[in-house]
C-alpha positions, 0 to 999 in steps of 0.5 A: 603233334607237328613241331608247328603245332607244339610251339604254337601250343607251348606259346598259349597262356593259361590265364588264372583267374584270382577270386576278390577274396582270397584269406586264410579262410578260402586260399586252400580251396583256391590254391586246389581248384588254381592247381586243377585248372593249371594241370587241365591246361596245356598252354606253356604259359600260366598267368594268375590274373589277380585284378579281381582281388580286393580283400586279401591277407598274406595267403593270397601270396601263399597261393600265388607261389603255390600256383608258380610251384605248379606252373614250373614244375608242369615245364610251364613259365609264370606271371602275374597280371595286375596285382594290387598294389598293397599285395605286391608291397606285402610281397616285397615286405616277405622277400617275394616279389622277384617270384611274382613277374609281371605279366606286362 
């Protein structure tokens, strides 16, 4: 891969996709198929799109730390876009909301 090549890749995002419901019940198997998705990607950027989530409880922040746990280890920057408003005050309410970045 040329060095031009590289850093056009490493500037590519990985957008991933929140499902509308993600609670206790579902976030395992979200958290797997969001980690699968994340390593099949080469991109140096993943960004987790949660406008899709209206039902969510405290396992949607589970999985969005997870998913960071993931990006950062692969090498890769993390960001989430469009969060709903009452996850990201349940993440300030937890002490996580400077995990979560905004994808602006």
């Amino acid at each position: 891969m040329t060095p031009r090549a590289d850093a056009k890749n490493r500037d590519r995002a990985s957008m991933l996709v929140l499902p509308t419901e993600l609670t206790h019940a579902v976030a395992p198997a979200c958290s797997r198929m969001l980690t699968q998705a994340l390593r099949a990607e080469s991109g140096g950027k993943a960004v987790c799109d949660a406008s899709a989530l209206v039902r969510f409880d405290s396992s949607a922040l589970a999985v969005l730390l997870d998913c960071r746990r993931e990006a950062l280890a692969a090498g890769k920057t993390f960001a989430v876009a469009r969060l709903p408003e009452k996850l990201r005050e349940l993440a300030t309410l937890y002490g996580v909301a400077e995990l979560l970045p905004s994808d602006a």
